[in-house]
N, C-alpha and C positions, 0 to 999 in steps of 0.2 A: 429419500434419495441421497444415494453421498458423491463426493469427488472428490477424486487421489488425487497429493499432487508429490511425485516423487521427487528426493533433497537431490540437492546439488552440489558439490565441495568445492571449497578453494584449497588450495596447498597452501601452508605456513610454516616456514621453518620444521620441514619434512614431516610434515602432519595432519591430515584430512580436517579438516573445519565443516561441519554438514549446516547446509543453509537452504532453509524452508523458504522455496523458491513458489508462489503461484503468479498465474497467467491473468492479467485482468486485458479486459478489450475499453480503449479510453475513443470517446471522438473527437478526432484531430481535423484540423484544418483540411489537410489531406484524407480525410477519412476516415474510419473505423480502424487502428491500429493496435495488434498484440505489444503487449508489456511486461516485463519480466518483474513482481516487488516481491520484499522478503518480507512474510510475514512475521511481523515483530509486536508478540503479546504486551510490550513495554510501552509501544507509539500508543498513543488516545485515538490519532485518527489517521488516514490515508491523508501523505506526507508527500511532496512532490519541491521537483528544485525548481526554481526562478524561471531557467527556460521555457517551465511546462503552459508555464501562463498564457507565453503567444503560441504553443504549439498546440495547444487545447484553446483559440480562439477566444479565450475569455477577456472581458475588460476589466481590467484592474481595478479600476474604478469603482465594479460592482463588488468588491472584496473588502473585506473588513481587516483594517490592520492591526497586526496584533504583536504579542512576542513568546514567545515558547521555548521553554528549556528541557535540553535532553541530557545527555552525560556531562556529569558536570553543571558548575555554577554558570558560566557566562549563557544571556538570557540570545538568543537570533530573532532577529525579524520577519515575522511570516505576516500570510496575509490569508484570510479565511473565506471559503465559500464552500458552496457546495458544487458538484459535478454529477455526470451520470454515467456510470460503468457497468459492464457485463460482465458478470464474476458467478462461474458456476449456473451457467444458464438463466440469470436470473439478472434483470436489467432493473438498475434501483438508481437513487443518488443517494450520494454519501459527503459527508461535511472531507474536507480538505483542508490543509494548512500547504503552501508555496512558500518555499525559504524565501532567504535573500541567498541562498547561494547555487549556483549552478552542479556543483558535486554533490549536493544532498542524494542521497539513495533514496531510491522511489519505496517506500515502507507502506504496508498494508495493516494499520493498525486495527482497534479492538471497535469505536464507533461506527457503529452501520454493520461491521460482520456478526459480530457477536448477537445482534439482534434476528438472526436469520439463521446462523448457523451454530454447530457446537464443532470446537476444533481441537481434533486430536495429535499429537505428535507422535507417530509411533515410529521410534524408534531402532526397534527389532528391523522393522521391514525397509527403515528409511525415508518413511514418506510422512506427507500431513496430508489428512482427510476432514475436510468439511459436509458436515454431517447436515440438511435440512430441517430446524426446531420444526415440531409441534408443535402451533398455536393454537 
């Protein structure tokens, strides 16, 4: 079984930017809530800002602190756990890193997808499809 997920552009200095946009379903305080991440083959793992901590109920406390570096040298402060989210009909938990910062974009990286699905970028059409592996 697969699932499309068709890109979405920002405009930059009069130029289409295409941004591999999928839907994950997170439980919030207030409930089962849709979320827009960009999936990004470069993150390790599903990336989330500071906010997400109390808006996803979690106690800090249960979270392991860490530090993580993305572009560039300077290291940020995150804090690790795991979570459980609906991504492609298919309800798992996946390890997480929470910045310290509230602007972090919500990134859907390679741990926990990669182990379930094969993802294609296709281009031609615009979209990314998450293909279900064969085990």
């Amino acid at each position: 079984m697969s699932f499309t997920f068709p890109y979405q552009f920002r405009l930059a200095e009069n130029h289409r930017i295409p941004y591999p946009i999928v839907t994950i379903f997170l439980e919030t305080v207030r409930g089962h809530r849709e979320f827009s991440f960009i999936m990004d083959t470069g993150a390790d793992n599903l990336t989330l800002p500071y906010y997400m901590i109390t808006l996803l109920g979690v106690k800090k406390q249960s979270l392991i602190e860490s530090e993580s570096q993305g572009i560039g040298k300077e290291l940020v402060k995150t804090w690790e756990g795991n979570i459980p989210i609906i991504f492609c009909n298919r309800k798992f938990n996946i390890h997480c890193s929470f910045t310290n910062n509230d602007k972090t974009p919500l990134l859907l990286g390679k741990e926990g997808i990669f182990d379930f699905f094969n993802v294609t970028f296709n281009n031609d059409k615009q979209e990314t499809i998450f293909e279900e592996r064969k085990k």
